[in-house]
PDB file as gemmi writes it, atoms N, CA and C in Angstrom:
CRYST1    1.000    1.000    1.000  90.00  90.00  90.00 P 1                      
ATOM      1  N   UNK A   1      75.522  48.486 -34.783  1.00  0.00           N  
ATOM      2  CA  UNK A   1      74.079  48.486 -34.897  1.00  0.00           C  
ATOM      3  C   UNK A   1      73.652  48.659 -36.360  1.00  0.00           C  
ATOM      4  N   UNK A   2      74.380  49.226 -37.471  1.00  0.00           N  
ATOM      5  CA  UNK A   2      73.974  49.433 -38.860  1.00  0.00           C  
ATOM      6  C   UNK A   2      73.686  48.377 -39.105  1.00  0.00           C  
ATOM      7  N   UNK A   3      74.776  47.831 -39.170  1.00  0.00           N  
ATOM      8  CA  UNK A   3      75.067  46.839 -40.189  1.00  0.00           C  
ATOM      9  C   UNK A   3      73.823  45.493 -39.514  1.00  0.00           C  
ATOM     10  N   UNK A   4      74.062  45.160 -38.150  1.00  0.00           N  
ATOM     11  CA  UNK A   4      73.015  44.690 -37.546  1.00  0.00           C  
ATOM     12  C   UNK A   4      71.691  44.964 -38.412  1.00  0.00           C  
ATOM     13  N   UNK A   5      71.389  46.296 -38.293  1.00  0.00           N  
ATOM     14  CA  UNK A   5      69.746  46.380 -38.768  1.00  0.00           C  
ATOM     15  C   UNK A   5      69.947  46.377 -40.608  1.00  0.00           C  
ATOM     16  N   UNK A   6      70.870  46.440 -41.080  1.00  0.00           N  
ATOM     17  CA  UNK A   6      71.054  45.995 -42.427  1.00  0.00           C  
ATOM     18  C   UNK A   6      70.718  44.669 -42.834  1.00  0.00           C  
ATOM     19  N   UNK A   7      71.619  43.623 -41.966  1.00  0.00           N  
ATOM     20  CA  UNK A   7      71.630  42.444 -42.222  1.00  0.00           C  
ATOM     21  C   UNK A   7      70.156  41.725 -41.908  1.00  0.00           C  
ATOM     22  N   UNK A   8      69.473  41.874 -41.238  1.00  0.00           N  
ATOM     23  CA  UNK A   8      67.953  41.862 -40.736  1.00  0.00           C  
ATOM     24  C   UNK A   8      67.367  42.779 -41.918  1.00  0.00           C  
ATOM     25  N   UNK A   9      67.511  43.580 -42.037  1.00  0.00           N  
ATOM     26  CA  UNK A   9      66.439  43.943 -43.364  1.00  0.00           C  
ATOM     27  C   UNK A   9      66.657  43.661 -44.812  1.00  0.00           C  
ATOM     28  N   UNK A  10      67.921  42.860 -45.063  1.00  0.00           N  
ATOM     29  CA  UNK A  10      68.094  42.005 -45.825  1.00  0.00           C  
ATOM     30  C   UNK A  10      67.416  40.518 -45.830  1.00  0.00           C  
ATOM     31  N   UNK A  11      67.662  39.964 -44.564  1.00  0.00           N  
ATOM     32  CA  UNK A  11      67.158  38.194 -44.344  1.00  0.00           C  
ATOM     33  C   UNK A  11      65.235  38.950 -44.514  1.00  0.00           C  
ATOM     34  N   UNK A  12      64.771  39.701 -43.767  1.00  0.00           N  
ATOM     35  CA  UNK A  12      63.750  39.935 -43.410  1.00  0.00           C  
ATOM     36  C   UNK A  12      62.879  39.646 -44.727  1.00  0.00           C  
ATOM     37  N   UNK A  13      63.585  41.077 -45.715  1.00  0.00           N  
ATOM     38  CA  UNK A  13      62.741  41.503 -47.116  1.00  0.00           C  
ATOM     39  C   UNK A  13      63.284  41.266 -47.876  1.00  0.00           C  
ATOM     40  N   UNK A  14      64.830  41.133 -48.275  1.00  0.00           N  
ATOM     41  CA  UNK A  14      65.301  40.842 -49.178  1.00  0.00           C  
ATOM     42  C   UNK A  14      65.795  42.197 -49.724  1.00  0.00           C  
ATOM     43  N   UNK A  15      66.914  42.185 -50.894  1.00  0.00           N  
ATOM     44  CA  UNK A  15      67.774  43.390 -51.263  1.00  0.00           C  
ATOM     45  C   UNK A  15      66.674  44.395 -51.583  1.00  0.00           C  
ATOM     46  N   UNK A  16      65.455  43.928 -52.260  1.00  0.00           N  
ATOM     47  CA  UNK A  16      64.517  44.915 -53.057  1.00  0.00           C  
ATOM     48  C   UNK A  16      63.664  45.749 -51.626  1.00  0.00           C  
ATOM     49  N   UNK A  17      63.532  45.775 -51.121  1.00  0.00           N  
ATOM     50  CA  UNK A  17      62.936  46.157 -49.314  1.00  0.00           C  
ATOM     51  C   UNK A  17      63.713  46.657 -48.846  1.00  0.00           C  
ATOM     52  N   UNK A  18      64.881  46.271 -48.772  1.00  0.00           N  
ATOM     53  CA  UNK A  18      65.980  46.785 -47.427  1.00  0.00           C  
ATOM     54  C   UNK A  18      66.059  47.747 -47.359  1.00  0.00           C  
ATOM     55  N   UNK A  19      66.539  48.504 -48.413  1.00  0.00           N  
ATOM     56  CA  UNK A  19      66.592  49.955 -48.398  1.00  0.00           C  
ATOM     57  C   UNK A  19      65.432  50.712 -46.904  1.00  0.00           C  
ATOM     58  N   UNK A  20      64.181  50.168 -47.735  1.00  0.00           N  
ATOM     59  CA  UNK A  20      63.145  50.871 -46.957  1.00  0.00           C  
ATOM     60  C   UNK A  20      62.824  50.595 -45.386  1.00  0.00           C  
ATOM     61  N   UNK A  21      63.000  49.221 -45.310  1.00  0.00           N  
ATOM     62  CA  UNK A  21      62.931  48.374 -44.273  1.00  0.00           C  
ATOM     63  C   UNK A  21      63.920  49.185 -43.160  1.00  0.00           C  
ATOM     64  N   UNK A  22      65.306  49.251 -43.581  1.00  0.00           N  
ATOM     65  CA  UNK A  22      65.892  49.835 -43.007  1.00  0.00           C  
ATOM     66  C   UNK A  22      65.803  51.446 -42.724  1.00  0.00           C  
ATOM     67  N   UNK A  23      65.443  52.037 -43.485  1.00  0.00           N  
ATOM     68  CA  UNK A  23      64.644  53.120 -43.199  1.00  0.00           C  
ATOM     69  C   UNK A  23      63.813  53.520 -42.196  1.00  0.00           C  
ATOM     70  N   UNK A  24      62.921  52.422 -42.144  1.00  0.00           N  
ATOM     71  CA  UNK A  24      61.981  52.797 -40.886  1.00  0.00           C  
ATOM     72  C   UNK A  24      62.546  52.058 -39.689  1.00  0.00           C  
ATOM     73  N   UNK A  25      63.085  50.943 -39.962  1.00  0.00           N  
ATOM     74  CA  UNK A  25      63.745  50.566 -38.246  1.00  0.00           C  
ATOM     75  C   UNK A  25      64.553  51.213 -37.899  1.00  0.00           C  
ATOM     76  N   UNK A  26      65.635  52.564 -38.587  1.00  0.00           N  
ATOM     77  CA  UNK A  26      66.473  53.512 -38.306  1.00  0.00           C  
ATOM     78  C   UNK A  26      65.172  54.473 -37.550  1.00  0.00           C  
ATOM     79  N   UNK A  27      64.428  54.730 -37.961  1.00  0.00           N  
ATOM     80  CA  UNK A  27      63.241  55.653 -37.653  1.00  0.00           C  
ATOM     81  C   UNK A  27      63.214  55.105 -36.128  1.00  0.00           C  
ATOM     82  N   UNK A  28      62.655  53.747 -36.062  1.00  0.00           N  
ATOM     83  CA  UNK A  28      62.382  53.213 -34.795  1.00  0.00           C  
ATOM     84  C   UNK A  28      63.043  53.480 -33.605  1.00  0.00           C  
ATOM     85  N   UNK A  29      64.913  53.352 -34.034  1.00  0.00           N  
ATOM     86  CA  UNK A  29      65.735  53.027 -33.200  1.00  0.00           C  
ATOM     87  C   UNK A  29      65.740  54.733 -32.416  1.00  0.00           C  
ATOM     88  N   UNK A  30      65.762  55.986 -33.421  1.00  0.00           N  
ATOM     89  CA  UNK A  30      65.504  57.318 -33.217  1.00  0.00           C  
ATOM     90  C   UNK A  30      64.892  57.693 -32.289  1.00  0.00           C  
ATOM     91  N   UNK A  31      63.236  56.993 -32.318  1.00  0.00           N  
ATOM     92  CA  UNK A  31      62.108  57.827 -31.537  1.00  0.00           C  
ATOM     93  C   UNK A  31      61.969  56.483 -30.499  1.00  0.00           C  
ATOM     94  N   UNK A  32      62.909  55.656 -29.921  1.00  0.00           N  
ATOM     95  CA  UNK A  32      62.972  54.670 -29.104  1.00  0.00           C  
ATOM     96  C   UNK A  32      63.924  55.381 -28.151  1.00  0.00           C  
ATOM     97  N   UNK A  33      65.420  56.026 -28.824  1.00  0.00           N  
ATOM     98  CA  UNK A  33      66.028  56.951 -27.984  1.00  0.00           C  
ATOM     99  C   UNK A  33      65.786  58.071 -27.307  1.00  0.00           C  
ATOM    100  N   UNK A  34      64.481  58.556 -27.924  1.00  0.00           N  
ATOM    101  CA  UNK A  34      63.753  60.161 -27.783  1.00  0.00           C  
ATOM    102  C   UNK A  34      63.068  59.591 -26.492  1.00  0.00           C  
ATOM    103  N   UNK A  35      62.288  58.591 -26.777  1.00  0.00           N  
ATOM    104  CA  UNK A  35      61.293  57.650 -25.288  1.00  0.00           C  
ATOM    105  C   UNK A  35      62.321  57.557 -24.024  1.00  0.00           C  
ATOM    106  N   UNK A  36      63.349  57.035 -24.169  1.00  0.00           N  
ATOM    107  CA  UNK A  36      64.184  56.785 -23.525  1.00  0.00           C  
ATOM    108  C   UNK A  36      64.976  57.809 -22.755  1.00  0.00           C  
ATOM    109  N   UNK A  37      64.990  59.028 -23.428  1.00  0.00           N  
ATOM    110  CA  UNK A  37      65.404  60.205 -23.191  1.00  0.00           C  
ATOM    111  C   UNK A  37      64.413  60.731 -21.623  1.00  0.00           C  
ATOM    112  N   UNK A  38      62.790  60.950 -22.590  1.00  0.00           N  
ATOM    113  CA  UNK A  38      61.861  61.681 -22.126  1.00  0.00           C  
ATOM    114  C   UNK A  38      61.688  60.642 -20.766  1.00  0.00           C  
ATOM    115  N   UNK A  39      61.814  59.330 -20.593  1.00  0.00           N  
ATOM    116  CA  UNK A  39      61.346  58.343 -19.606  1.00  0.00           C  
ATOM    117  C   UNK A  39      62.330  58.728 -18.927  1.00  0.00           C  
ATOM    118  N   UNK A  40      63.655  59.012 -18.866  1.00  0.00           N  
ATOM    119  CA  UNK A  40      64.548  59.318 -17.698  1.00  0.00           C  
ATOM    120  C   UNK A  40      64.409  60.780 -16.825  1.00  0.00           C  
ATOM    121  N   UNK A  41      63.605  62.006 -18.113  1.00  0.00           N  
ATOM    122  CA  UNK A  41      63.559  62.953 -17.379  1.00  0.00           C  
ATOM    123  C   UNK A  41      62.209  62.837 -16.801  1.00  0.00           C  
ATOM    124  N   UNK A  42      61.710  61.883 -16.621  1.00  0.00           N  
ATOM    125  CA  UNK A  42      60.303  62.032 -15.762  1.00  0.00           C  
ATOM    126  C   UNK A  42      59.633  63.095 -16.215  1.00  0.00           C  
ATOM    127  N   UNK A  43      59.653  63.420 -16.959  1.00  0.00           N  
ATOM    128  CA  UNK A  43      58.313  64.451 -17.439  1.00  0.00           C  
ATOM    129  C   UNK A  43      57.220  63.811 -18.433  1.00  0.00           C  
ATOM    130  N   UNK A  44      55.686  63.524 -17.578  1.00  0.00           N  
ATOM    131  CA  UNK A  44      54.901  63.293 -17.968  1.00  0.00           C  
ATOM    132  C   UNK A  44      54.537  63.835 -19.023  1.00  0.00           C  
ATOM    133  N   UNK A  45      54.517  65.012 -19.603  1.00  0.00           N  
ATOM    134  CA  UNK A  45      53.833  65.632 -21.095  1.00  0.00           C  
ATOM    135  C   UNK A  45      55.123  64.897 -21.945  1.00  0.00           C  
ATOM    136  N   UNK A  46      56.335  64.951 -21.669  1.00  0.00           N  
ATOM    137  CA  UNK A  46      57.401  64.996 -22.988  1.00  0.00           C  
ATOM    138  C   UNK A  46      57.351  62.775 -22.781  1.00  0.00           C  
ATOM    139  N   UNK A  47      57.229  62.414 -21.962  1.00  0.00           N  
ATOM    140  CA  UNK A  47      56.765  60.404 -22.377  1.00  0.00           C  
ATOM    141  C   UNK A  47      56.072  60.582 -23.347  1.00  0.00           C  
ATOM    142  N   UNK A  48      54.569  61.240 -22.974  1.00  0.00           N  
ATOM    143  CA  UNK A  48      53.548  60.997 -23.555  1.00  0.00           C  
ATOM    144  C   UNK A  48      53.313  61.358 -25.266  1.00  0.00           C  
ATOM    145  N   UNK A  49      54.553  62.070 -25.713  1.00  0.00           N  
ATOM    146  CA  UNK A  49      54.734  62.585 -27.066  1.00  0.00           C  
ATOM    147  C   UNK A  49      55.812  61.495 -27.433  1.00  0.00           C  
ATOM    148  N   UNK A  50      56.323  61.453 -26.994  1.00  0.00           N  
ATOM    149  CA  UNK A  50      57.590  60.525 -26.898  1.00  0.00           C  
ATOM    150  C   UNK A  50      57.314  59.007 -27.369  1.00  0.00           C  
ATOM    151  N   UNK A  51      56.068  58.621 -26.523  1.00  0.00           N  
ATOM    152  CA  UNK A  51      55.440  57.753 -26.420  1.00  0.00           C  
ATOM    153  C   UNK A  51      54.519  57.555 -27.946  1.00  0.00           C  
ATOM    154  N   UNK A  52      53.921  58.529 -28.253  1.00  0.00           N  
ATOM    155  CA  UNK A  52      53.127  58.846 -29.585  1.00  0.00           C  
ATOM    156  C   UNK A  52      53.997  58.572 -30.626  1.00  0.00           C  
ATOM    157  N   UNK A  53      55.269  59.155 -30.651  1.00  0.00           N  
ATOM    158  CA  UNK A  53      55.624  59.332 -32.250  1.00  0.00           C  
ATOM    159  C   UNK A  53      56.090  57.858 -32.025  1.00  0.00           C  
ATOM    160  N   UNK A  54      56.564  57.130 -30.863  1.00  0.00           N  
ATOM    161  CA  UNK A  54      57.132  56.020 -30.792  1.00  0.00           C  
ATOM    162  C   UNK A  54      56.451  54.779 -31.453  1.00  0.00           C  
ATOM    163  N   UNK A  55      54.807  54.940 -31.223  1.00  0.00           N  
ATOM    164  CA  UNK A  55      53.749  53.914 -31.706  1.00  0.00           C  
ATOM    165  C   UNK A  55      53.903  54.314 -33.244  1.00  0.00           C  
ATOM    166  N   UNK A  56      53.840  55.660 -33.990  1.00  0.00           N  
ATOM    167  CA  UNK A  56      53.537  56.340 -35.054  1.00  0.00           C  
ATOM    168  C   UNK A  56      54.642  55.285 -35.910  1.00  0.00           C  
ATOM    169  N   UNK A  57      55.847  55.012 -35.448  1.00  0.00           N  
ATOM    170  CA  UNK A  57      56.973  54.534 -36.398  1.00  0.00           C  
ATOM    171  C   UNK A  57      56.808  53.103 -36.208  1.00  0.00           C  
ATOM    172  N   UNK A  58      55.860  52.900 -35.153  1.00  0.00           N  
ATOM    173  CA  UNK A  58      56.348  51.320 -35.027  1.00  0.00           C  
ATOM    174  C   UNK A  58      54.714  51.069 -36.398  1.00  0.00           C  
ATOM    175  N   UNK A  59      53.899  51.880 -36.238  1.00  0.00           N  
ATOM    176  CA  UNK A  59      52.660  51.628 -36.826  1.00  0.00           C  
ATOM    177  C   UNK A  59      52.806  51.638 -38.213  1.00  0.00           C  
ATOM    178  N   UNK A  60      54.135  52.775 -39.135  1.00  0.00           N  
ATOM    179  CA  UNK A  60      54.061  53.025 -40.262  1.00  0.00           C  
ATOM    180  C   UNK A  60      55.105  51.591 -40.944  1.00  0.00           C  
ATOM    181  N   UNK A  61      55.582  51.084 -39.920  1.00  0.00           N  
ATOM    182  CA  UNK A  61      56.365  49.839 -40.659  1.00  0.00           C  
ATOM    183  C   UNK A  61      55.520  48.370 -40.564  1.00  0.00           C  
ATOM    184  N   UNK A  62      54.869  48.459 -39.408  1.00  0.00           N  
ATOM    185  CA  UNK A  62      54.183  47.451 -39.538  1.00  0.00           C  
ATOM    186  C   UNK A  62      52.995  47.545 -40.871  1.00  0.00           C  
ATOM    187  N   UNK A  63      52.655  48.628 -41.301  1.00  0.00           N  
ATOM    188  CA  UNK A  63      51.503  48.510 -42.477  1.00  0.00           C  
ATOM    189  C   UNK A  63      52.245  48.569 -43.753  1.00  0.00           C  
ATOM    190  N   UNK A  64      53.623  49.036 -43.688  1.00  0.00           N  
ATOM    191  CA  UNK A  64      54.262  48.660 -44.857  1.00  0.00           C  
ATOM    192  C   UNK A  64      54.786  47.196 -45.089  1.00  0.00           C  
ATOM    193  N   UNK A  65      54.895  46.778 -43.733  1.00  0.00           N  
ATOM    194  CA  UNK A  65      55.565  45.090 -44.111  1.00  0.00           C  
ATOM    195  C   UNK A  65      54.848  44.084 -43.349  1.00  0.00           C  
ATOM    196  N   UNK A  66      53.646  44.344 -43.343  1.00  0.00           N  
ATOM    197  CA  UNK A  66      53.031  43.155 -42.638  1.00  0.00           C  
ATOM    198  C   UNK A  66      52.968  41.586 -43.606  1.00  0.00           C  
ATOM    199  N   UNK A  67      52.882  40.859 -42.615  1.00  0.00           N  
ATOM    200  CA  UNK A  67      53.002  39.663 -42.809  1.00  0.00           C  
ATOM    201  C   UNK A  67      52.275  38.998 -43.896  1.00  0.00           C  
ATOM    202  N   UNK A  68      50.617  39.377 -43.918  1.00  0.00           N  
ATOM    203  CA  UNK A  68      49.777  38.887 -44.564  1.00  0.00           C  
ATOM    204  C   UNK A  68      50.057  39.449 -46.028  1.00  0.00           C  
ATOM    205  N   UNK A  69      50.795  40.986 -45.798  1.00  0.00           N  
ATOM    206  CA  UNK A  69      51.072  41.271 -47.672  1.00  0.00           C  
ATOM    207  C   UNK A  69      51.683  40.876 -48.298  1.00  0.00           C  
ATOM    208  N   UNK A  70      52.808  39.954 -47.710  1.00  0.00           N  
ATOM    209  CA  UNK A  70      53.757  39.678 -48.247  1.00  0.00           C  
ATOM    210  C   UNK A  70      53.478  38.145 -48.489  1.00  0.00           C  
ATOM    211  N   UNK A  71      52.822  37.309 -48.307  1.00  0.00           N  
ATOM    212  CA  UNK A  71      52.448  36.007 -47.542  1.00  0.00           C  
ATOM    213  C   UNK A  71      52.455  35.498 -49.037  1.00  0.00           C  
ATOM    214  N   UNK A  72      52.882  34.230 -49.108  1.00  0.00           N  
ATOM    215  CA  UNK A  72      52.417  33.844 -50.545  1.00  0.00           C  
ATOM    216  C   UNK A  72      50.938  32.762 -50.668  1.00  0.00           C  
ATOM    217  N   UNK A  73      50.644  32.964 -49.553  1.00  0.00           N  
ATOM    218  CA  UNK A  73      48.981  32.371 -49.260  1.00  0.00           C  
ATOM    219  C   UNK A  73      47.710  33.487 -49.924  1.00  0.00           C  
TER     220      UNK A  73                                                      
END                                                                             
């Protein structure tokens, strides 16, 4: 799976990004396992946090690498 999300945040951003890129999709893969965790023990309060920080990481990479910033339009 590293090297996987390495090689993708290389094609993605390129050497100067990756670092970071990979950074936060490591983040992702983290609080995707925590969801995954909390969704098996059926406990409604611990999804619903689970669920939060899960949007929080998907939200802080999408505003660092969105499409339109990078766009050469």
């Amino acid at each position: 799976m590293e090297q996987m999300l390495w090689d993708a945040a290389c094609s993605i951003r390129g050497e100067k990004d990756a670092a970071k890129f990979k950074t936060a999709a490591d983040t992702m893969v983290t609080e995707i396992g925590k969801l995954d965790a909390a969704a098996k023990s059926g406990n409604l309060d611990a999804i619903k946090a689970a669920m939060g920080a899960t949007g929080k990481s998907c939200k802080a990479c999408h505003d660092d690498f969105r499409a339109e910033k990078y766009s050469a339009n």
